[in-house]
C-alpha positions as YAML, in Angstrom:
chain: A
units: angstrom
residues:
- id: 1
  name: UNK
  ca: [16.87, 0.83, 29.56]
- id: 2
  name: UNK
  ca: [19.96, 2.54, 30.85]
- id: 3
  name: UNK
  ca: [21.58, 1.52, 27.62]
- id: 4
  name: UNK
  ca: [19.03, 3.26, 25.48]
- id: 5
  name: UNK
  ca: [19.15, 6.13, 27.81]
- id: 6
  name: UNK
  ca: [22.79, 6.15, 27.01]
- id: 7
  name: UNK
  ca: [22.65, 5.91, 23.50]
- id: 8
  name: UNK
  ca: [20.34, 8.69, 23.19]
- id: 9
  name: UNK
  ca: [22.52, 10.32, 25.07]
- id: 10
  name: UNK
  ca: [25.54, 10.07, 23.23]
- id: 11
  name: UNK
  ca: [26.53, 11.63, 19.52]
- id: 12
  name: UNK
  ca: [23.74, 9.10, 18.19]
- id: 13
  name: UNK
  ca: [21.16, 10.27, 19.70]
- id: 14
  name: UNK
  ca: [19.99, 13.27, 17.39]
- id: 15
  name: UNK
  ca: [20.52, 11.17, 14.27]
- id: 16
  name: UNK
  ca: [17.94, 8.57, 15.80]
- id: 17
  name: UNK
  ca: [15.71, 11.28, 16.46]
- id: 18
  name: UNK
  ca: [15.97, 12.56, 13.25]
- id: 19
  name: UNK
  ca: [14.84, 9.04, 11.74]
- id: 20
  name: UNK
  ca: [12.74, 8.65, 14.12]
- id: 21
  name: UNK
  ca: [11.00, 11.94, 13.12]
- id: 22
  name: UNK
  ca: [11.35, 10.81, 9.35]
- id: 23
  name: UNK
  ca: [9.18, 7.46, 10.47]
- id: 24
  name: UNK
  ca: [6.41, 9.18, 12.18]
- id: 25
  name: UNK
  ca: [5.82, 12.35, 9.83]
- id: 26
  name: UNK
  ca: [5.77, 10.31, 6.91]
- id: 27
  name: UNK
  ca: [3.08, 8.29, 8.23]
- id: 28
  name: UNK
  ca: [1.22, 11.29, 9.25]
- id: 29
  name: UNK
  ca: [1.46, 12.75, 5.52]
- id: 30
  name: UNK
  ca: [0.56, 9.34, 4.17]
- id: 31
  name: UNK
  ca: [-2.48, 9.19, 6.77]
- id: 32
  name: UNK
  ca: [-3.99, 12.34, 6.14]
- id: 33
  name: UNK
  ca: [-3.69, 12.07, 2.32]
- id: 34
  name: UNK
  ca: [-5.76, 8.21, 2.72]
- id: 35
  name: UNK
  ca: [-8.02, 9.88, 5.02]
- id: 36
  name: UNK
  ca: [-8.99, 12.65, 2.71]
- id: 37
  name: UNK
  ca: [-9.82, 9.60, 0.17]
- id: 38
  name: UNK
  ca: [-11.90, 7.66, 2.79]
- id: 39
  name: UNK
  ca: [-9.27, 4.77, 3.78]
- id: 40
  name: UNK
  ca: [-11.19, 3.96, 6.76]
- id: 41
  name: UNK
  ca: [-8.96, 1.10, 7.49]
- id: 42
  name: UNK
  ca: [-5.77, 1.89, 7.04]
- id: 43
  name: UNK
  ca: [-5.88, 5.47, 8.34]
- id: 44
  name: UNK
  ca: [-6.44, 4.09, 11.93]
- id: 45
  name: UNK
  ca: [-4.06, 1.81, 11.50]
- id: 46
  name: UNK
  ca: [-1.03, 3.79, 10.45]
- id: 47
  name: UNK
  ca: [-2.08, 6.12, 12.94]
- id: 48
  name: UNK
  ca: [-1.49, 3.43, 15.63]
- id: 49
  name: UNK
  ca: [1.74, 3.34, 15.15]
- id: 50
  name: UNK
  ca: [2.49, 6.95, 14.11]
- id: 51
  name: UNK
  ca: [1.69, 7.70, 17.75]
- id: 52
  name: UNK
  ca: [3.80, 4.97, 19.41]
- id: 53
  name: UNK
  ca: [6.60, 6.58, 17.27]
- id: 54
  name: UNK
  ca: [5.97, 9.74, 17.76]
- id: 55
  name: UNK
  ca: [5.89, 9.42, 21.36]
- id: 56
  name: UNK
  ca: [9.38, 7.39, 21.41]
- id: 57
  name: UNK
  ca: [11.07, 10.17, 19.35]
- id: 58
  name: UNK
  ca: [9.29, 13.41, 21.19]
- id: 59
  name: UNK
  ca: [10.00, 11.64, 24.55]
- id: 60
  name: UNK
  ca: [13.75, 11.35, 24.12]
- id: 61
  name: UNK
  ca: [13.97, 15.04, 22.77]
- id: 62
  name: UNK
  ca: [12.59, 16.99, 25.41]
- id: 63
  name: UNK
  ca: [14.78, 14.80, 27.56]
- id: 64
  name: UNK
  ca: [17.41, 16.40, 25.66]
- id: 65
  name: UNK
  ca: [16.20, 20.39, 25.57]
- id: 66
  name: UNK
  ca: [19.84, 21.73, 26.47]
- id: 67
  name: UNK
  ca: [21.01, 19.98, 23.47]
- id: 68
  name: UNK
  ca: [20.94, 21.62, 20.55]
- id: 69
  name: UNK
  ca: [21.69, 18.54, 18.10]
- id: 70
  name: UNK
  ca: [18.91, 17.02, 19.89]
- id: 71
  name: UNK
  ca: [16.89, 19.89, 18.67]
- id: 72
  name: UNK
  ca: [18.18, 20.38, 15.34]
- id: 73
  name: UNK
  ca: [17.81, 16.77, 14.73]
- id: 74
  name: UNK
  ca: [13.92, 16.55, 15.59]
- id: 75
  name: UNK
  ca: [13.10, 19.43, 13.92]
- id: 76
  name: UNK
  ca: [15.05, 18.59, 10.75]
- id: 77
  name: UNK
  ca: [13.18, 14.95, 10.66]
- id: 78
  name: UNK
  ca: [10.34, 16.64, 10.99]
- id: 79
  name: UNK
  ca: [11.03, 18.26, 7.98]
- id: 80
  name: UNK
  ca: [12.26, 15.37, 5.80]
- id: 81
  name: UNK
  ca: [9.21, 13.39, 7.06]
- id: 82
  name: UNK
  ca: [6.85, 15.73, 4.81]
- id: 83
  name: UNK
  ca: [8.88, 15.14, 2.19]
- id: 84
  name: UNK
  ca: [9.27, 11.45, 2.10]
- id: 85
  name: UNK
  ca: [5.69, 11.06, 2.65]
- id: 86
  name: UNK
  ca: [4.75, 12.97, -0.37]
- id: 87
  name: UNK
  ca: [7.31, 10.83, -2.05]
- id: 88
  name: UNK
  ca: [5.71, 7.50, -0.53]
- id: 89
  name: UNK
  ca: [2.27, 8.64, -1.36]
- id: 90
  name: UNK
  ca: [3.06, 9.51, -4.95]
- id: 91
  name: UNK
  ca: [4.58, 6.01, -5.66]
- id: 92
  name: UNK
  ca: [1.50, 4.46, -4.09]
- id: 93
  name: UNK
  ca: [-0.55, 6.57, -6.30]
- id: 94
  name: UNK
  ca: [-3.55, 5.15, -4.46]
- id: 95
  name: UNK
  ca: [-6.87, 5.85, -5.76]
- id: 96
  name: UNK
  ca: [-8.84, 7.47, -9.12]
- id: 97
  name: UNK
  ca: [-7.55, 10.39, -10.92]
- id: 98
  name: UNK
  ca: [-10.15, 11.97, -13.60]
- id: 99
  name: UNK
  ca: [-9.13, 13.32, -16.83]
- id: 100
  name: UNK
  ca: [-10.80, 16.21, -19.03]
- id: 101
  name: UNK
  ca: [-9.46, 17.10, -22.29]
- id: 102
  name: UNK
  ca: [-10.53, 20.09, -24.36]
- id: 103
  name: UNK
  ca: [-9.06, 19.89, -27.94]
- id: 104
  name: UNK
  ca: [-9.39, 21.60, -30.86]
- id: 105
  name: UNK
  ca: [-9.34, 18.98, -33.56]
- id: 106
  name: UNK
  ca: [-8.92, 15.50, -32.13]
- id: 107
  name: UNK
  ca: [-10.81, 14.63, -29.74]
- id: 108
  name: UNK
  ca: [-12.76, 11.40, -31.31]
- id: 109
  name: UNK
  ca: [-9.60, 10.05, -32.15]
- id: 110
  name: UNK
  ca: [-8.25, 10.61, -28.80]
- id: 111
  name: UNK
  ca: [-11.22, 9.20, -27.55]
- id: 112
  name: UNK
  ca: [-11.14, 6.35, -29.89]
- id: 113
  name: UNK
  ca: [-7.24, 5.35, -29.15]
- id: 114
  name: UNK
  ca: [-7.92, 5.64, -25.00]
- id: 115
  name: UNK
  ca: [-10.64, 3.07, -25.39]
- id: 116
  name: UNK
  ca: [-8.69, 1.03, -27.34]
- id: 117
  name: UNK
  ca: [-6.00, 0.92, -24.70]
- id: 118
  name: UNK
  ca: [-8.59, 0.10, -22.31]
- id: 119
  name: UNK
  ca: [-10.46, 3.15, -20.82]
- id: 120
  name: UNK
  ca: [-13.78, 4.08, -20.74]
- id: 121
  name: UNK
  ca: [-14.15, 8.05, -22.41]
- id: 122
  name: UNK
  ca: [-16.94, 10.11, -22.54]
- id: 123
  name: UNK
  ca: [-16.99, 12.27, -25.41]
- id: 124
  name: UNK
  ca: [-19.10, 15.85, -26.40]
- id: 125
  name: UNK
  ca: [-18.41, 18.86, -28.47]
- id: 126
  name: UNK
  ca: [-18.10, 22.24, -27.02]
- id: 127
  name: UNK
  ca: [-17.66, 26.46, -27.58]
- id: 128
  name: UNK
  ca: [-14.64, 27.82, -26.61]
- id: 129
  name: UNK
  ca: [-14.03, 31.33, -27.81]
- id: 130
  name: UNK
  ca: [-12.28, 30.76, -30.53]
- id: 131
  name: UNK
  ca: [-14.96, 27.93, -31.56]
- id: 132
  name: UNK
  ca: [-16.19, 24.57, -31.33]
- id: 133
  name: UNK
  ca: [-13.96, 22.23, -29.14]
- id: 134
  name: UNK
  ca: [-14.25, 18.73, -28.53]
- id: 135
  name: UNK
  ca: [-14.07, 17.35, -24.71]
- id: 136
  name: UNK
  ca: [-13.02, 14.15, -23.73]
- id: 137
  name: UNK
  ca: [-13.69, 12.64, -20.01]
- id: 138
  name: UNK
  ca: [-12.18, 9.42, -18.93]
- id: 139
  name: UNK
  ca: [-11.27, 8.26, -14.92]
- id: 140
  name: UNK
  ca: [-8.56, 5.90, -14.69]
- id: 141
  name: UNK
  ca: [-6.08, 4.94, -11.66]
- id: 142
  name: UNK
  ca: [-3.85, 7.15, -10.21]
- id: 143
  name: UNK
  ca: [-0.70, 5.39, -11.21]
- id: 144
  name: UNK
  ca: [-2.07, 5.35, -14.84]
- id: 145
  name: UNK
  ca: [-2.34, 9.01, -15.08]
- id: 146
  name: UNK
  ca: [0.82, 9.41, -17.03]
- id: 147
  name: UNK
  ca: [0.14, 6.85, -19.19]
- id: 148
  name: UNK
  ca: [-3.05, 8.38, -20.13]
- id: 149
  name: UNK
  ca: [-1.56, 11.72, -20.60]
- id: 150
  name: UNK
  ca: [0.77, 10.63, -23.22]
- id: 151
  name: UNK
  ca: [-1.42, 9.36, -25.18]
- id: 152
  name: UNK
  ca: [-3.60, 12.37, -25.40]
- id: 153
  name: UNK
  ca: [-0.96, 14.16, -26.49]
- id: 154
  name: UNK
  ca: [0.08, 12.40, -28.71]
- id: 155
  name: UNK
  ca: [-3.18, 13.35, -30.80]
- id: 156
  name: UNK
  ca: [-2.62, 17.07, -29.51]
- id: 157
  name: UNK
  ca: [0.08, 18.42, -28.22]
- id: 158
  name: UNK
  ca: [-1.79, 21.60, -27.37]
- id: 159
  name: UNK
  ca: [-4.82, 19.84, -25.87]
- id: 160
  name: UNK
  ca: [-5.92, 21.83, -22.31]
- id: 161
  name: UNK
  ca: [-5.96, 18.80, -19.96]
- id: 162
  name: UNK
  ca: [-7.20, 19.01, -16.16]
- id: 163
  name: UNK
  ca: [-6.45, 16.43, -13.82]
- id: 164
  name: UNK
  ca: [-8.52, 16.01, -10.13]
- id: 165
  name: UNK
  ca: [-9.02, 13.51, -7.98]
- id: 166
  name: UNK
  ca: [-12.66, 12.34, -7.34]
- id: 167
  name: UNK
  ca: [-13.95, 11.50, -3.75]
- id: 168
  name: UNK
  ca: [-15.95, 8.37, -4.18]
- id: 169
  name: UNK
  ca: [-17.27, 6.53, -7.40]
- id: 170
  name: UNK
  ca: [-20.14, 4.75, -7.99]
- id: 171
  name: UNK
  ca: [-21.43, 2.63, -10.75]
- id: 172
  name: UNK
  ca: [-19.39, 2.60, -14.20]
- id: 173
  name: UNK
  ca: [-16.88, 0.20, -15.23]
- id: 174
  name: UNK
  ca: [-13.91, 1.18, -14.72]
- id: 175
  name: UNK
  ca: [-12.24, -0.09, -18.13]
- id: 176
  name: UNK
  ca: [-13.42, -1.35, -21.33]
- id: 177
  name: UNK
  ca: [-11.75, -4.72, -21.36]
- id: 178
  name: UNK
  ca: [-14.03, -7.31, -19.73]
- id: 179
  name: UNK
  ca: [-11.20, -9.21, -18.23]
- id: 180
  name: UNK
  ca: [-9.79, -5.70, -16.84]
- id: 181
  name: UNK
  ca: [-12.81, -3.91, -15.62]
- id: 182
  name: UNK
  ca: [-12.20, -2.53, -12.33]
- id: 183
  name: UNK
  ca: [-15.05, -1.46, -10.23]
- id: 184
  name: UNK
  ca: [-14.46, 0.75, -6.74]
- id: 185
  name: UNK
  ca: [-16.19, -1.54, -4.49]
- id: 186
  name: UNK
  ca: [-15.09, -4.90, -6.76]
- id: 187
  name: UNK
  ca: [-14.05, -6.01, -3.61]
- id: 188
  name: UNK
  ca: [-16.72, -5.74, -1.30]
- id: 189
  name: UNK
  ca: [-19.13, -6.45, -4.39]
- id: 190
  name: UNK
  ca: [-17.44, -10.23, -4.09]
- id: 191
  name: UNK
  ca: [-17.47, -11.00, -0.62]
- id: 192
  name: UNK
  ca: [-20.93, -10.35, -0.76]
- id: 193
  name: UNK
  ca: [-21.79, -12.37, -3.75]
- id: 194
  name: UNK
  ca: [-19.63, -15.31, -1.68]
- id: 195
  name: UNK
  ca: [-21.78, -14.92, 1.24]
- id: 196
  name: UNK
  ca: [-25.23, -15.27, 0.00]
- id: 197
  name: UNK
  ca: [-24.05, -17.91, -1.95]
- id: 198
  name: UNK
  ca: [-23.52, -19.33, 1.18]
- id: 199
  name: UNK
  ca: [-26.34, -18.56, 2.85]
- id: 200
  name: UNK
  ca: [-28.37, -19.80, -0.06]
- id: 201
  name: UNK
  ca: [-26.47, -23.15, 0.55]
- id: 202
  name: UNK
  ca: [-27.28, -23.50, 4.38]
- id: 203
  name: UNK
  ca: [-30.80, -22.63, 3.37]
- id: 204
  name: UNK
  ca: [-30.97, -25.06, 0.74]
- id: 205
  name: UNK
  ca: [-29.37, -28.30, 3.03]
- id: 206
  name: UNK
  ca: [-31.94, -27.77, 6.25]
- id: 207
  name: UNK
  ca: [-34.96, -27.48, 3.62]
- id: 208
  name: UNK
  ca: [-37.20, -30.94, 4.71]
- id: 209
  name: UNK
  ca: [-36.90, -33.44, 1.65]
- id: 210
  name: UNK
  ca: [-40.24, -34.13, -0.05]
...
């Protein structure tokens, strides 16, 4: 303990505070952004040890209040945490993203070439002032937003697209391809198929013969 007392102490000690900082605000920027998109697991759990970090790094600075590396060093973590968890959380790109197109001229064959890369699209005409328009809906994965994007414009440049993030989804299949389809609850959809599979077995071997 004295060791670590002495190393905080030392010319060290606000550059470990300042990672320290980075550590614990990034996983407070990564845990609010799950929790606004209903990661009931995880948000609990990077929360866990958020805290313990937190506590470590906050601890050792107020030790040091005369100090004003010590300072400078917690505060400017504390700023490079919000950035590095914006960073993290992009690269994750956790979650849905949907997609609305409004285009002047092409928006069957946008909606033609998405589903043929594998994406569901809904597709209906519209008035815009100038006109008719034709809209085009898809959802898709976050980290296939771009991906998505490109390919809309490559039918129309000047397509107006809007991109938001939905809250939950239910029903649908996620993509066209049968071995790709992606449902949001695929998981939990499984493990219950498993179990009553099971619990039709168990049923099945203490039914009486004859």
């Amino acid at each position: 303990m004295e060791a670590l007392d002495a190393l905080f102490a030392g010319p060290y000690g606000p550059l470990i505070i300042f990672a320290l900082r980075i550590v614990d605000v990034s996983m407070s920027t990564v845990r609010i952004l799950l929790a606004v998109r209903g990661y009931k697991v995880a948000v609990p759990i990077i929360g866990f040890f958020e805290v313990l970090v937190w506590v470590f790094a906050v601890g050792n600075a107020i030790r040091f209040l005369d100090s004003g590396w010590h300072l400078l060093g917690y505060a400017g973590g504390f700023a490079t945490g919000n950035v590095v968890g914006l960073l993290i959380e992009e690269r994750l790109a956790i979650g849905f993203a949907t997609i609305r197109v409004v285009s002047t001229h092409a928006g069957v064959e946008m909606a033609d070439a998405l589903r043929n890369i594998g994406f569901g699209v809904t597709e209906f005409g519209g008035q815009g002032r100038d006109g008719r328009v034709e809209v085009v809906y898809t959802v898709c994965m976050r980290r296939d937003i771009e991906r998505v994007v490109d390919e809309i414009e490559r039918w129309d440049e000047q397509a107006f697209i809007t991109v938001e993030e939905p809250r939950d989804i239910r029903w649908g299949w996620m993509q066209s391809a049968p071995r790709n389809r992606i449902t949001p609850n695929a998981g939990m959809h499984r493990m219950m198929k498993r179990m009553s599979e099971r619990l039709k077995g168990t049923a099945r071997a203490r039914r009486p013969a004859g």
